[in-house]
C-alpha positions as protocol buffer text, in pm:
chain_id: "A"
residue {
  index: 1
  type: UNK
  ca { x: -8982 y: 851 z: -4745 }
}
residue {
  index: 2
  type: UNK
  ca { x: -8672 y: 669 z: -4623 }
}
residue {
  index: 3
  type: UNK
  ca { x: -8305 y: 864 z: -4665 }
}
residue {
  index: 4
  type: UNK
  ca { x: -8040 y: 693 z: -4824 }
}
residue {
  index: 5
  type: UNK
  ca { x: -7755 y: 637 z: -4560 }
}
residue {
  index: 6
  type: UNK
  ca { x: -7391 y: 578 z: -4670 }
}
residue {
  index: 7
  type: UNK
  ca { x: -7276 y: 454 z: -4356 }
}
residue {
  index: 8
  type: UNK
  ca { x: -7557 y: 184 z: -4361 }
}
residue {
  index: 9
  type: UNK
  ca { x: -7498 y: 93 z: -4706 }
}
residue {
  index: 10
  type: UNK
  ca { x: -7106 y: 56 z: -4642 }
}
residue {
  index: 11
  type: UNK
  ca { x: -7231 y: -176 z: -4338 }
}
residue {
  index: 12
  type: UNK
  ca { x: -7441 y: -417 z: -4484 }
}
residue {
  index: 13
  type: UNK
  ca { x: -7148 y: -402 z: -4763 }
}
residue {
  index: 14
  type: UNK
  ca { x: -6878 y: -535 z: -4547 }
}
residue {
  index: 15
  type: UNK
  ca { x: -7139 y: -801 z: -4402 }
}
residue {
  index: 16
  type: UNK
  ca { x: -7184 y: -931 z: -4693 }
}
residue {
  index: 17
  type: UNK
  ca { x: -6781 y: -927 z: -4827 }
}
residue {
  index: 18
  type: UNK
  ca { x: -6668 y: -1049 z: -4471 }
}
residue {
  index: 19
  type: UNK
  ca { x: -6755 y: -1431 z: -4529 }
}
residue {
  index: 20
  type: UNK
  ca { x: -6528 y: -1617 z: -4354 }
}
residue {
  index: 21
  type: UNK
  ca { x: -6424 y: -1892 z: -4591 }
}
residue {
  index: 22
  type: UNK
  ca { x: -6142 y: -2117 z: -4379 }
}
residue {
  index: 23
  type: UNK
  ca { x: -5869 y: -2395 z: -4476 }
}
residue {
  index: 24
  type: UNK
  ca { x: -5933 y: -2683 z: -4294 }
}
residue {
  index: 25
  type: UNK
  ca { x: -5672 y: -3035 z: -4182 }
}
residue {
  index: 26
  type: UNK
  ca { x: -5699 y: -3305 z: -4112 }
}
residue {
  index: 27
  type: UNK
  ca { x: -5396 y: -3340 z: -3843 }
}
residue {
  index: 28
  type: UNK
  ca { x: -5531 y: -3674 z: -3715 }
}
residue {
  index: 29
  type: UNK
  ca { x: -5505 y: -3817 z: -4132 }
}
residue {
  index: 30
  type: UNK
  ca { x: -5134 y: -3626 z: -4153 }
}
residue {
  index: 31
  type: UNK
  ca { x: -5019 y: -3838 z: -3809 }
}
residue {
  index: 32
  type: UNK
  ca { x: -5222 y: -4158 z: -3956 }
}
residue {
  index: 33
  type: UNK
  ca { x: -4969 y: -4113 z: -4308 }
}
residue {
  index: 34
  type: UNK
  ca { x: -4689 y: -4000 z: -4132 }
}
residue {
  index: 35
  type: UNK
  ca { x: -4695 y: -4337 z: -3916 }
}
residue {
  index: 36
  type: UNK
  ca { x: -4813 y: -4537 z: -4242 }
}
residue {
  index: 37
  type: UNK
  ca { x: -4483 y: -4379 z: -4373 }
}
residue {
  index: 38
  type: UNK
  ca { x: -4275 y: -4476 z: -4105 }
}
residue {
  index: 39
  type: UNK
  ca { x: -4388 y: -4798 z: -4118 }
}
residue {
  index: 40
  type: UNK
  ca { x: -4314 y: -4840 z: -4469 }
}
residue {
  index: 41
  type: UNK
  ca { x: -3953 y: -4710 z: -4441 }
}
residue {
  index: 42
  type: UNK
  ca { x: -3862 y: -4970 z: -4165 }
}
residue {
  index: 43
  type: UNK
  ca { x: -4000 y: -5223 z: -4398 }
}
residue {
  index: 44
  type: UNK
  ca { x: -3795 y: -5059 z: -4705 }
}
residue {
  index: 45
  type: UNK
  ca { x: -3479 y: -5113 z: -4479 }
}
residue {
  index: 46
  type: UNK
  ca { x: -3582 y: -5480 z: -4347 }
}
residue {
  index: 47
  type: UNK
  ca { x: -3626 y: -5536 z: -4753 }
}
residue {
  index: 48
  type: UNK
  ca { x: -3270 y: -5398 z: -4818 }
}
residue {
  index: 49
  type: UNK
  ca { x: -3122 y: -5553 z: -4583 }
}
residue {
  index: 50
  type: UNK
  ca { x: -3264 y: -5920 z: -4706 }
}
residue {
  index: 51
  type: UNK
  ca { x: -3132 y: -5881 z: -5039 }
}
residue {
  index: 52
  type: UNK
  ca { x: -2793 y: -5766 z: -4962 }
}
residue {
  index: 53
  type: UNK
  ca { x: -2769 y: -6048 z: -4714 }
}
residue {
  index: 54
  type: UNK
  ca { x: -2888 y: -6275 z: -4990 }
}
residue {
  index: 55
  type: UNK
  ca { x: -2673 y: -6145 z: -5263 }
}
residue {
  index: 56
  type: UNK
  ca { x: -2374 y: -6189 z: -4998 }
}
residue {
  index: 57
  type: UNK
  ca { x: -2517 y: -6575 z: -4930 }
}
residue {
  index: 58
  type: UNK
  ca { x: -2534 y: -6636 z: -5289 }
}
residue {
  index: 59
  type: UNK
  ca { x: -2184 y: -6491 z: -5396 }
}
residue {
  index: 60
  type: UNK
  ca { x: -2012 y: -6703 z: -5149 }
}
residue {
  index: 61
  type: UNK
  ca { x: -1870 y: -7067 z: -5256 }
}
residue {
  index: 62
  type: UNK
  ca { x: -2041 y: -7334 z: -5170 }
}
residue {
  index: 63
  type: UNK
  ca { x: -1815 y: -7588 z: -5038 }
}
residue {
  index: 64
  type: UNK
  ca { x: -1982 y: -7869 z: -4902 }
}
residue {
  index: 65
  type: UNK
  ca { x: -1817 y: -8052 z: -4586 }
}
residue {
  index: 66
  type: UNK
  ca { x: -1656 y: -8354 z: -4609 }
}
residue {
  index: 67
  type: UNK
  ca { x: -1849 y: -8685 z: -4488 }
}
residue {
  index: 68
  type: UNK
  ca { x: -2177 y: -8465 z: -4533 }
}
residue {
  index: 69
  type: UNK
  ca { x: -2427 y: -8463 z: -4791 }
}
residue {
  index: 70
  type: UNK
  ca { x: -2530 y: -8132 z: -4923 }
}
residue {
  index: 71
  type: UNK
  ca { x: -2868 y: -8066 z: -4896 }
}
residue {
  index: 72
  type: UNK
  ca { x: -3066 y: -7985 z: -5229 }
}
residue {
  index: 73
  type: UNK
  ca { x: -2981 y: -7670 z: -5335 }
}
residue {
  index: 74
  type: UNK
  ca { x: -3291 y: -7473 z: -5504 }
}
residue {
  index: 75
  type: UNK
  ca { x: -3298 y: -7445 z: -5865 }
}
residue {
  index: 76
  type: UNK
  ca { x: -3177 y: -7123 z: -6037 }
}
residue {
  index: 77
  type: UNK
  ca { x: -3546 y: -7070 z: -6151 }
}
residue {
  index: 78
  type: UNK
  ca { x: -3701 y: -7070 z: -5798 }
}
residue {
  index: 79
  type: UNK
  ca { x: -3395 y: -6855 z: -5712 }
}
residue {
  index: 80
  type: UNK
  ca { x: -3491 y: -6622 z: -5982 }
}
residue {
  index: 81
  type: UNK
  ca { x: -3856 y: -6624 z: -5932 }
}
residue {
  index: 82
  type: UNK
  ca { x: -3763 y: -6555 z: -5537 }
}
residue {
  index: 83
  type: UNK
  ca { x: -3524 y: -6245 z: -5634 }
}
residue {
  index: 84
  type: UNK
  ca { x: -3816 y: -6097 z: -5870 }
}
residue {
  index: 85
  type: UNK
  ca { x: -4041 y: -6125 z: -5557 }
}
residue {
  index: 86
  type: UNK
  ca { x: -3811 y: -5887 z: -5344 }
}
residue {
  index: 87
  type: UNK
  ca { x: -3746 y: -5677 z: -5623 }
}
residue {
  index: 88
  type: UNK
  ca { x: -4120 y: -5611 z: -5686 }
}
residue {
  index: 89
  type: UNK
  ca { x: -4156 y: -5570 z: -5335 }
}
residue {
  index: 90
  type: UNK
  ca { x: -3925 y: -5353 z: -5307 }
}
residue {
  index: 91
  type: UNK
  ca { x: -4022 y: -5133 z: -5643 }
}
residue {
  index: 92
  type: UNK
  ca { x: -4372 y: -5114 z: -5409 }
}
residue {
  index: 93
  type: UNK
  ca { x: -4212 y: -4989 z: -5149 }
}
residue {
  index: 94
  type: UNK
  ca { x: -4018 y: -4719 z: -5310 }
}
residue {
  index: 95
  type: UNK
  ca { x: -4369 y: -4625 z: -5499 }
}
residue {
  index: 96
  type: UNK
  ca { x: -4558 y: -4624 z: -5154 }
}
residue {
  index: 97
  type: UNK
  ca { x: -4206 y: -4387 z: -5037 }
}
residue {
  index: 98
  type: UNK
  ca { x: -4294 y: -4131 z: -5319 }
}
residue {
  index: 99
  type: UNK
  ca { x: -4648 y: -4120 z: -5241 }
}
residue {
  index: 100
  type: UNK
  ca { x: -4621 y: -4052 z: -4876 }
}
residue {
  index: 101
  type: UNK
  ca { x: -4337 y: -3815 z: -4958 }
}
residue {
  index: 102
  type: UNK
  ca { x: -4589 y: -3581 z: -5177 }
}
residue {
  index: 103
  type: UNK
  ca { x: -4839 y: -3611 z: -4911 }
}
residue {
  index: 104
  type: UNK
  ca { x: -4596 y: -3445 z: -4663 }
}
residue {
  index: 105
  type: UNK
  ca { x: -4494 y: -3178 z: -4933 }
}
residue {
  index: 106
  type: UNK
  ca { x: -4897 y: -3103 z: -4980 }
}
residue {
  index: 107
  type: UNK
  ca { x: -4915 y: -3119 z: -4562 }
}
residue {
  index: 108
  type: UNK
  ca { x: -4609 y: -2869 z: -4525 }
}
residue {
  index: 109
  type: UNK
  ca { x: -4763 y: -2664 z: -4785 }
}
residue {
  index: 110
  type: UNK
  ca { x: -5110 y: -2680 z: -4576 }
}
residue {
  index: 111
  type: UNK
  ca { x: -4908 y: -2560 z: -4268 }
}
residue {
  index: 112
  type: UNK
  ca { x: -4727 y: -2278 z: -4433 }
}
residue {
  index: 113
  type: UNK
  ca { x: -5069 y: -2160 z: -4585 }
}
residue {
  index: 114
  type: UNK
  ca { x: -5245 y: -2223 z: -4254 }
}
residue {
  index: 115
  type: UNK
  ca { x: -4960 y: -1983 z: -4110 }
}
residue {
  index: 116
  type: UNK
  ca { x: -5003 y: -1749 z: -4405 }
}
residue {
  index: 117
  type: UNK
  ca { x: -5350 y: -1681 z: -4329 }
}
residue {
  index: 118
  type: UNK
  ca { x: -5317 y: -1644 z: -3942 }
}
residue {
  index: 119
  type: UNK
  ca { x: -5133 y: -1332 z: -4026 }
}
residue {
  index: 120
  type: UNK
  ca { x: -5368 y: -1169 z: -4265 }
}
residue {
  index: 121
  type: UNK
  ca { x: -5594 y: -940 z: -4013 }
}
residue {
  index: 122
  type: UNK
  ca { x: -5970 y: -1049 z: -4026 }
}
residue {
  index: 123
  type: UNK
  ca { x: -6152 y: -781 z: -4227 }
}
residue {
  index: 124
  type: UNK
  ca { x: -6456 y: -842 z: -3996 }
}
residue {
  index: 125
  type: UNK
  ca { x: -6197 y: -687 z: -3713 }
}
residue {
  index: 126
  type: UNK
  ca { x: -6178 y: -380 z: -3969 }
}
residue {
  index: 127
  type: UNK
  ca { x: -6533 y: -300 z: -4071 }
}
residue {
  index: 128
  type: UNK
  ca { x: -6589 y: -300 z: -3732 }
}
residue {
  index: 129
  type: UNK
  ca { x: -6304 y: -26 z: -3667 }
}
residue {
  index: 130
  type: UNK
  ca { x: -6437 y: 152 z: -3927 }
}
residue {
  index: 131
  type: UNK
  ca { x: -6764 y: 177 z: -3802 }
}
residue {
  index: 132
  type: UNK
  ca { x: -6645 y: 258 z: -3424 }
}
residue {
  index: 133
  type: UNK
  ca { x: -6502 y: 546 z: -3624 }
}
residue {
  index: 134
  type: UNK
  ca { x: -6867 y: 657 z: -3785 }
}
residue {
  index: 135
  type: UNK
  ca { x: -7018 y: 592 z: -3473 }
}
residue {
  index: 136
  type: UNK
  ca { x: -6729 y: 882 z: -3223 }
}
residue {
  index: 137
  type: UNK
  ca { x: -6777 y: 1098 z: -3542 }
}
residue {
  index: 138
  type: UNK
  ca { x: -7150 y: 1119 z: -3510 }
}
residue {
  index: 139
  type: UNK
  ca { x: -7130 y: 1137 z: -3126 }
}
residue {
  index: 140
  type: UNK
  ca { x: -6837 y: 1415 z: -3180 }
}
residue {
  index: 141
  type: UNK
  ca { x: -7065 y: 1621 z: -3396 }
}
residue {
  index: 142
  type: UNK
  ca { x: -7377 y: 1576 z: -3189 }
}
residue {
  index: 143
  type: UNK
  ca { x: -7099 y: 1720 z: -2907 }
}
residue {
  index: 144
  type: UNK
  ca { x: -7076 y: 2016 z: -3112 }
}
residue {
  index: 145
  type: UNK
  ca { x: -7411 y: 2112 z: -3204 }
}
residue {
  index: 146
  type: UNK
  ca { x: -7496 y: 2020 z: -2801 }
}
residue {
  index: 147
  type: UNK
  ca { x: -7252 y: 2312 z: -2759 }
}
residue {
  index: 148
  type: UNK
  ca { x: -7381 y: 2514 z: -2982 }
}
residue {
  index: 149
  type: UNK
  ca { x: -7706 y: 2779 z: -2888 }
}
residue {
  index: 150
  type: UNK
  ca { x: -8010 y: 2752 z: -3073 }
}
residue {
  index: 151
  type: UNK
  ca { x: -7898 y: 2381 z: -3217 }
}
residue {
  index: 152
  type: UNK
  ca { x: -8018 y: 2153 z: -2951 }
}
residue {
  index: 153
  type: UNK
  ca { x: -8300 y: 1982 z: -3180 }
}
residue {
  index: 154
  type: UNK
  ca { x: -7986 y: 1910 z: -3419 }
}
residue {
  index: 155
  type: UNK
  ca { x: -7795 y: 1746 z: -3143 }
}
residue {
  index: 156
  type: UNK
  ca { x: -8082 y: 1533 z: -3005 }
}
residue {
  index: 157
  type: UNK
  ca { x: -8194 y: 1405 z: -3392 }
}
residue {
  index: 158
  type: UNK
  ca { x: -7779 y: 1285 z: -3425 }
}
residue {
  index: 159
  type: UNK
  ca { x: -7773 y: 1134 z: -3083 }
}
residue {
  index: 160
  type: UNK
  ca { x: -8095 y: 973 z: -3161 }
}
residue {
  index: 161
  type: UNK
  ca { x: -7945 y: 869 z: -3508 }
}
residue {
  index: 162
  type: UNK
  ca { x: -7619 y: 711 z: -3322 }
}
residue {
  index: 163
  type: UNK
  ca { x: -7901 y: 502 z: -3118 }
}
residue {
  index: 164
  type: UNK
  ca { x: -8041 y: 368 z: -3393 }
}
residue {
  index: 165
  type: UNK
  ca { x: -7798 y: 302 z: -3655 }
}
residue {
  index: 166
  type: UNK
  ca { x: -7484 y: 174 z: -3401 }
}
residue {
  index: 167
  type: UNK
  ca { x: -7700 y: -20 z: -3117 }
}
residue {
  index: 168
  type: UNK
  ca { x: -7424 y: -282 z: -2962 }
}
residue {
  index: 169
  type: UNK
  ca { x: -7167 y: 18 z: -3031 }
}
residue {
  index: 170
  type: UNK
  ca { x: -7015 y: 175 z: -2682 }
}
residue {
  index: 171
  type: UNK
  ca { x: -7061 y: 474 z: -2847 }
}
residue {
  index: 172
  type: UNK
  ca { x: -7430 y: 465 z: -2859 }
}
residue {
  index: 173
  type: UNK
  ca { x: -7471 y: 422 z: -2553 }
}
residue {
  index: 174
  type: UNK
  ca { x: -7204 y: 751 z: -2448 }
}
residue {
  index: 175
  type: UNK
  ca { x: -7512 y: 891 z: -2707 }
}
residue {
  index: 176
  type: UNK
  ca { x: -7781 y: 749 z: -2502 }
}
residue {
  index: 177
  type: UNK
  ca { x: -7663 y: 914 z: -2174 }
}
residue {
  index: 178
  type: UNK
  ca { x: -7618 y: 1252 z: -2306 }
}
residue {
  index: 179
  type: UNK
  ca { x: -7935 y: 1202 z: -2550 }
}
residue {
  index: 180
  type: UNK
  ca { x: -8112 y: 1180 z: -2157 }
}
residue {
  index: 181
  type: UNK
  ca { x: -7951 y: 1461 z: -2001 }
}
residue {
  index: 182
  type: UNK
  ca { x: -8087 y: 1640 z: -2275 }
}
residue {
  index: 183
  type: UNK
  ca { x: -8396 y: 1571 z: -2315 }
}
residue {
  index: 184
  type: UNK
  ca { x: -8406 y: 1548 z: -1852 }
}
């Protein structure tokens, strides 16, 4: 009949809980927006620009030259159909400005979150102090009942125990070499 072991249990527990579950970015997409973004503000300024200069052309008198015929002016509709063009271009490009601007909010927040969880210690790192503890206990105890006359059987079954339950822990092995010597 098999004995229940707590330290096993608790083993096998953290195993299970220590699932590494990970945030993951896409830097290459943030650079790809941040150019797009870029890209779209240097057309936002070109767009600026081209009104204002064409709200200056269009406020100045027009006072043809002497001897020269003016050339056809355009009508006031084409004029009008041309300023709703820009202006609809440039409603676009303040729409495309507010979109890449939340994707850099949602990328800062990725980064702070990404720094956030660098400085939460990995629980796997833990479990596996905790049971480097279990392990020097056992070996500590087996020390003692080594020690001890008339309790040699007891100290070789916990060395053997440390063997078995902690096998890639430096402590079984410190368990190993004394579990020879005793047994040599």
């Amino acid at each position: 009949m098999k004995q229940h072991d707590p330290v096993l249990d608790m083993i096998h527990k953290a195993d299970a809980a220590a699932q590494r579950r990970c945030v993951q970015v896409d830097v290459q997409q943030i650079y790809v927006r941040d150019r797009r973004v870029r890209q779209i503000q240097r057309r936002l300024g070109v767009a600026a620009i081209m009104v204002l200069v064409l709200a200056v052309i269009l406020s100045l008198p027009h006072r043809p030259k002497p001897g020269v015929l003016a050339p056809e002016t355009p009508s006031l509709a084409v004029l009008e159909a041309q300023a709703d063009m820009l202006l609809a271009r440039a409603d676009f490009l303040l729409d495309m400005e507010v979109e890449v601007q939340k994707h850099l909010d949602t990328a800062a927040r990725i980064s702070a979150l990404e720094s956030k969880m660098n400085e939460i210690k990995d629980p796997l790192d833990q479990v596996k102090a905790e049971v480097d503890k279990a392990a020097r206990a056992m070996v500590v105890c087996a020390d003692r009942f080594r020690g001890t006359p008339g309790l040699r059987r007891e100290a070789i079954a916990k060395y053997k125990r440390v063997v078995a339950l902690f096998p890639d822990n430096p402590w079984a092995d410190i368990a190993q070499k004394r579990l020879l010597a005793l047994t040599h």
